[in-house]
C-alpha distance (Angstrom), angle and dihedral (degrees) to the residues before:
residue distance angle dihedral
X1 . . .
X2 3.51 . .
X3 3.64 100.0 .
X4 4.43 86.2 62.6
X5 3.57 87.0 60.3
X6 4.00 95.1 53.3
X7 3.61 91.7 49.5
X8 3.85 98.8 53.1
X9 3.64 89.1 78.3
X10 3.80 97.8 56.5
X11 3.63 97.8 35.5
X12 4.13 88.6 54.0
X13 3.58 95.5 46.6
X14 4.44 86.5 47.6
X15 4.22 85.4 53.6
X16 3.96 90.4 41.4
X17 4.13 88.1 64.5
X18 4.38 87.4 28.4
X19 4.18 107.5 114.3
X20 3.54 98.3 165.4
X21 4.13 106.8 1.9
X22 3.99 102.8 117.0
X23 3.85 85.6 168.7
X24 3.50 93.1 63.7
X25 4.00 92.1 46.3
X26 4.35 81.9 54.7
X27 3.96 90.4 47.8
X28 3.59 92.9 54.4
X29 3.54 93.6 44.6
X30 4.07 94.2 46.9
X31 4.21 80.3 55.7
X32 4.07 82.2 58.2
X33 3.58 95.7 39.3
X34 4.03 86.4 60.4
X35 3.70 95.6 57.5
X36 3.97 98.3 23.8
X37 4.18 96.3 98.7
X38 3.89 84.9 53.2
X39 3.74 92.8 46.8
X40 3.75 91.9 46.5
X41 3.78 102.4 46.9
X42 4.33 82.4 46.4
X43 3.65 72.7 58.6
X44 3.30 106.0 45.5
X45 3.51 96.8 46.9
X46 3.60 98.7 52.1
X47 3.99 96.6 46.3
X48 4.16 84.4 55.0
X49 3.74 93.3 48.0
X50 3.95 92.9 48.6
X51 3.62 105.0 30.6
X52 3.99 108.0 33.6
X53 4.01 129.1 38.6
X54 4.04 90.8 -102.7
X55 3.44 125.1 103.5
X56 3.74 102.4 -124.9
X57 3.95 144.2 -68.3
X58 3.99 113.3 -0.1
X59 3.94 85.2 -146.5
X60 4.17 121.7 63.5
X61 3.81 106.7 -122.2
X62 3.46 104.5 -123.1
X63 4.12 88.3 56.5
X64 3.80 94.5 45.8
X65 3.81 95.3 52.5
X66 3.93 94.0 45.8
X67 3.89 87.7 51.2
X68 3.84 100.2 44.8
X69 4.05 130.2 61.9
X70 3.41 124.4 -163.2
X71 4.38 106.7 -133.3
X72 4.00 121.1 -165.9
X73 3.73 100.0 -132.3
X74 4.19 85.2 -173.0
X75 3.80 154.8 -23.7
X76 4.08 118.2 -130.8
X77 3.59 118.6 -165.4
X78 4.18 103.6 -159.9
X79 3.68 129.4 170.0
X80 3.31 112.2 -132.8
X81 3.59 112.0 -160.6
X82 4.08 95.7 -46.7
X83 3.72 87.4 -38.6
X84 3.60 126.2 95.4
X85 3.44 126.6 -127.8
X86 4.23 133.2 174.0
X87 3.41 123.6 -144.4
X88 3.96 123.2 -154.2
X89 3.62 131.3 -158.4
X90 3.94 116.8 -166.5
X91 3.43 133.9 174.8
X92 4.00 124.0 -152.5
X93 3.98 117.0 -155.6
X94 3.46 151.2 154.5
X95 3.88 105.5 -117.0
X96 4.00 88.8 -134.2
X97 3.14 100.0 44.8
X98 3.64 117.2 68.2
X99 3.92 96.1 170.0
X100 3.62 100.9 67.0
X101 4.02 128.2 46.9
X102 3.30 140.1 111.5
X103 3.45 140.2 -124.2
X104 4.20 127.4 -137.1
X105 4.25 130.9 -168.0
X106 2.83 118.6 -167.4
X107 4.56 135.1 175.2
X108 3.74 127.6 -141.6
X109 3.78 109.9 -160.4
X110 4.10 102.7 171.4
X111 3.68 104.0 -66.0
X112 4.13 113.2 43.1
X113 4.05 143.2 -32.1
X114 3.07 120.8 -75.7
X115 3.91 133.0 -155.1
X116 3.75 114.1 -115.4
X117 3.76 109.1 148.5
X118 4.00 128.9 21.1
X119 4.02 119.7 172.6
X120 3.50 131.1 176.3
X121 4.00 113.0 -146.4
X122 4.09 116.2 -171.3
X123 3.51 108.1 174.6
X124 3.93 121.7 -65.8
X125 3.51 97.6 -6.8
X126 3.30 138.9 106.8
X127 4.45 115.8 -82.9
X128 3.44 109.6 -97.6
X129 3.38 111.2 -142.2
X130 4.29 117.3 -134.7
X131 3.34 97.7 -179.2
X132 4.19 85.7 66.9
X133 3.77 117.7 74.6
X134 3.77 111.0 -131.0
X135 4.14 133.9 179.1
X136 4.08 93.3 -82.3
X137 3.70 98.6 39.0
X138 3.53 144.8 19.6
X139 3.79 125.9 -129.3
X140 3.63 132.5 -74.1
X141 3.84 105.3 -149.9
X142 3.34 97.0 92.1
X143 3.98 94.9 57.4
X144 3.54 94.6 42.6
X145 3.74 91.0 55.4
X146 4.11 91.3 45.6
X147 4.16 79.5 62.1
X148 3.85 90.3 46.0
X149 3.95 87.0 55.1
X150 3.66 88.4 43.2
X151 4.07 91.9 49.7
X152 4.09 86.6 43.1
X153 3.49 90.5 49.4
X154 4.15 96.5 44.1
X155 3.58 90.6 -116.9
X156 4.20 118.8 149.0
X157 3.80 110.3 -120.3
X158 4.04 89.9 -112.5
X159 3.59 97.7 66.6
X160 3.72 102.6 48.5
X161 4.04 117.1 101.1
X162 3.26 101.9 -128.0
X163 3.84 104.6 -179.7
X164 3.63 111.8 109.9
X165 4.11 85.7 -160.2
């Protein structure tokens, strides 16, 4: 695990000077994908603790992020007004279970990803989605984009603050 985080630095500065290299966009993002289920139950467990009455994450870490893979769905390349911008799509699931997953965009424009879209999809109904705050919990954006700093910055999940207190 420790190798991902020493290669966020070069692989950001290689997509800073990128104008038309999509693979590097999806290399970066496989180097998130690695360490996304960590950063989202770090996430996950903070938003519970400081927006609901529980006391955290239902799951332990170490079982959630053996159990749940992080799977680039696609890599956009856009041009954003003369400037160039990649857009991510990622899904996070459980291999065995096929009901419950959710999926993550996410833009790179030059210095770090950021956190556009986050949707919670449990089966047949409708996506839930986290990023929104709503009467029984408040919303996750904010945490996810502490661990997008933290991933930017080559930090391991574990030693991030993530309390937005």
């Amino acid at each position: 695990m420790k190798s991902v985080f020493s290669l966020v630095m070069l692989f950001s500065l290689q997509l800073m000077g990128a104008d038309d290299n999509t693979q590097r966009a999806k290399s970066n993002l496989e180097l998130l994908c690695r360490v996304l289920p960590e950063i989202f139950w770090y996430a996950g467990d903070m938003c519970l603790r400081e927006t609901t009455t529980l006391g955290g994450h239902i799951n332990k870490r170490e079982e959630f992020v053996a159990a749940y893979k992080a799977e680039i769905l696609g890599v956009e390349r856009k041009d954003e007004g003369g400037k160039i911008a990649y857009y991510g799509k990622v899904k996070l699931h459980d291999p065995n279970d096929r009901q419950r997953y959710w999926i993550f965009e996410f833009v790179h424009r030059g210095q770090s990803w950021e956190a556009i879209l986050g949707q919670k999809h449990n089966g047949n109904d409708a996506p839930m989605d986290i990023y929104k705050a709503d009467g029984s919990m408040g919303s996750m954006k904010p945490y996810v984009e502490k661990g997008l700093a933290a991933f930017k910055d080559s930090k391991k999940p574990s030693d991030v603050n993530w309390s937005n207190k």
